[in-house]
N, C-alpha and C positions, 0 to 999 in steps of 0.2 A: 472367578474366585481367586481372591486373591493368596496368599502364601505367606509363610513365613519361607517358605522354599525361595521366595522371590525376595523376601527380603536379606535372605540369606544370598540366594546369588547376585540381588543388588551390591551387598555387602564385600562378597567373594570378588567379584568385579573390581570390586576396588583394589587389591592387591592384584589386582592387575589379573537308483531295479526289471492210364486207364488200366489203376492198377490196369496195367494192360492187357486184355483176355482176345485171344486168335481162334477160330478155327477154319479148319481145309475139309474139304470133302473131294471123292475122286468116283472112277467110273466101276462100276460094278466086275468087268473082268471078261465078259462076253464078247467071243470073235466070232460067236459061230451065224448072230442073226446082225443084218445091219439094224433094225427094225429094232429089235433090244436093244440094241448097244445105243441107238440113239435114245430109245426111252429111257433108258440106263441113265445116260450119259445128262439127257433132260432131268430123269428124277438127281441125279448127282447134284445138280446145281441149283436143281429148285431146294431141296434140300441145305444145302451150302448157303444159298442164298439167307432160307429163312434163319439158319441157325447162325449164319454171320449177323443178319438184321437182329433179332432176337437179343443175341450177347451183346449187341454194340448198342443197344437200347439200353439192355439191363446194366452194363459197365456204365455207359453214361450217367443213367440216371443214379445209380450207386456214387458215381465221382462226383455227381453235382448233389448231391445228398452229407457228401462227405465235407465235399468243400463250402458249403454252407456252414455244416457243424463245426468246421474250422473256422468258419469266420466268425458266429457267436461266437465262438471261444476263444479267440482273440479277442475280441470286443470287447469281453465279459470282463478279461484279464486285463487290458488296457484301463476299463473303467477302476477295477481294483485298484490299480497299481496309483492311478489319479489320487481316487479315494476323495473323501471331505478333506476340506483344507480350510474348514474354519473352527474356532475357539473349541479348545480340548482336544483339537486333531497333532498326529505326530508331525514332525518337524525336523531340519537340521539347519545350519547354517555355513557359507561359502564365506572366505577370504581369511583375511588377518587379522581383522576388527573381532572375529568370533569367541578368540580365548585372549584373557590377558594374565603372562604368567601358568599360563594351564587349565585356568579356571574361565567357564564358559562364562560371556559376557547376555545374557538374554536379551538384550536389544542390539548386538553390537553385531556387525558384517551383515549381509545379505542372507535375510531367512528365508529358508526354501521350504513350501509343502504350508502356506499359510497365506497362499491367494484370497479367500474369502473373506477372512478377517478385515473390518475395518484399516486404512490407513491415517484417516484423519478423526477419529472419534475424539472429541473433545477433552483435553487435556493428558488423553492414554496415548502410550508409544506401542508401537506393534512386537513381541518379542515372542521367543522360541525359548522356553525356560528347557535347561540337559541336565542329565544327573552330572554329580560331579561326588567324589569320593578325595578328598587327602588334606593337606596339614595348610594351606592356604586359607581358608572358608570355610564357611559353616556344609556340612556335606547337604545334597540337594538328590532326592531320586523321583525324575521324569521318564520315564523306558521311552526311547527312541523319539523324545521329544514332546513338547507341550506346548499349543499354540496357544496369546494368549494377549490380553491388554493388560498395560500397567501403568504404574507412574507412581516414584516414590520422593521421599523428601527426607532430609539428613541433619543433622545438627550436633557436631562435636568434631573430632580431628579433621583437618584437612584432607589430610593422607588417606581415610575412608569416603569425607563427605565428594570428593573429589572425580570417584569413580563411580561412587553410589546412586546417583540421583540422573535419572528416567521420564520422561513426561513433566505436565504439570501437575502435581500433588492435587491441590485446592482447586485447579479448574474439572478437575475430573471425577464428575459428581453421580456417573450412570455408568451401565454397562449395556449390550442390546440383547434385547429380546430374546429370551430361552437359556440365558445365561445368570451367571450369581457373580456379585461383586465382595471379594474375600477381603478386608483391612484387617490390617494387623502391624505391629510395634515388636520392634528387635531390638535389643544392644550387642552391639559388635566391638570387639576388642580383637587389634591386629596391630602387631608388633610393639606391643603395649601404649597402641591409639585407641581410644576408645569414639562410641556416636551412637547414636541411637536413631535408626531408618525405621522409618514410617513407611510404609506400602498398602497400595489398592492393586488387585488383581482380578480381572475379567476371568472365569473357569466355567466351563458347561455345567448346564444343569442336569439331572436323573430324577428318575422315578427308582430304579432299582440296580444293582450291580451288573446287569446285562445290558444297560445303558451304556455302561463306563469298558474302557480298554483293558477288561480285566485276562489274565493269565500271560500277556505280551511279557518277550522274552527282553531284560536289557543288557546289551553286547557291552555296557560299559563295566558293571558290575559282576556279567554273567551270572545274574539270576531273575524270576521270574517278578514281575513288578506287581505293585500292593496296591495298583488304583483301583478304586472301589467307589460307590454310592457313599458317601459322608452326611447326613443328615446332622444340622446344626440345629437345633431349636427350629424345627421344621423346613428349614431350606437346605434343600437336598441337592448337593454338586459332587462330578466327577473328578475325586484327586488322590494322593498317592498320600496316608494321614501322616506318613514319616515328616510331610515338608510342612503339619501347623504347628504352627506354636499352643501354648496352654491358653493362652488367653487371645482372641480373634472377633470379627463380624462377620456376618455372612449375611448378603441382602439379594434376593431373587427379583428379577428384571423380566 
């Protein structure tokens, strides 16, 4: 799905994670029979013995009970921590390329946490759409990122069309499978340049609000983020509605 968010940070672009258990056993205390002392001394150790055997069973098997449930539970947390990493999954981005002027670039630097996402889908560029909040760009809110394909197209100032334009526009005619294709139209005015970006954007598809990232906290904003289930004229995708515009498409794939 695509975005006025994305057109907007097209736009914005352009201004640039044994227990260890012992025991002892000893000899009963009897000097007065050898004959005791040694049964004594045998029951001591049979004794000793079994209750050594016993604990060192029961500590083992307790330790290797443990340490399996620690390694599920690493596992579990490692797979968390992976997570999906395709369309509608969070995101961030590495290097210089990321912000220009402060404002995130959604195709721009190295995106990280969007391995499964297409890199060659015909005419879409692979990006990582971030919230952005201040006086450069249209504001944009994605809580801790938004994987996603795009591709937009520009016509008016240089100085916008310059930084604006993503992918190929017109070659990029689908989206894959379980996802919704968003198009939408913006006019952008920065530093009294005006253009008007055209954008397609690949966004997950839902069935209902438990589908989508809802109640995720954003550290950029510091508050709780608005993505929800959006039902369009029947095509139902995962987005945050702050980033549509009033007038959009929306095509299920």
């Amino acid at each position: 799905m695509l975005e006025k968010a994305i057109v907007k940070i097209a736009s914005i672009t352009v201004v640039f994670a044994l227990a260890f258990a012992g025991c002892g056993g000893g000899g009963d205390g009897n000097e007065d029979s050898g004959v005791n002392d040694d049964a004594g001394q045998d029951a001591g150790a049979d004794e000793a013995q079994d209750a050594g055997a016993d604990e060192g069973q029961d500590a083992g098997g307790d330790e290797a009970i443990d340490d399996g449930a620690d390694q599920m539970a690493d596992g579990a947390a490692d797979e968390d921590q992976q997570g999906d990493q395709d369309i509608g999954s969070s995101c961030s981005c590495e290097g210089d390329e990321c912000v220009q002027m402060g404002v995130p670039k959604p195709a721009g630097g190295t995106i990280i946490g969007c391995d499964d996402v297409p890199d060659d889908w015909t005419g879409a560029q692979k990006a990582c759409m971030q919230t952005y909040e201040g006086q450069l760009a249209t504001n944009t809110y994605f809580a801790n990122g938004y994987c996603s394909l795009m591709a937009t197209k520009c016509e008016g100032a240089e100085l916008i069309c310059s930084s604006a334009v993503f992918g190929d526009y017109d070659a990029m005619t689908s989206c894959p499978g379980g996802t919704v294709m968003v198009v939408a139209s913006q006019d952008v005015e920065v530093f009294s340049q005006q253009a008007t970006i055209d954008n397609k954007n690949c966004v997950v598809a839902c069935e209902t609000n438990d589908d989508c990232r809802v109640g995720e906290h954003d550290p950029v904003v510091d508050e709780v983020t608005q993505y929800q289930c959006i039902d369009k004229d029947g095509v139902k995708f995962c987005y945050d509605p702050r980033n549509l515009p009033a007038e959009y498409t929306a095509t299920a794939f």
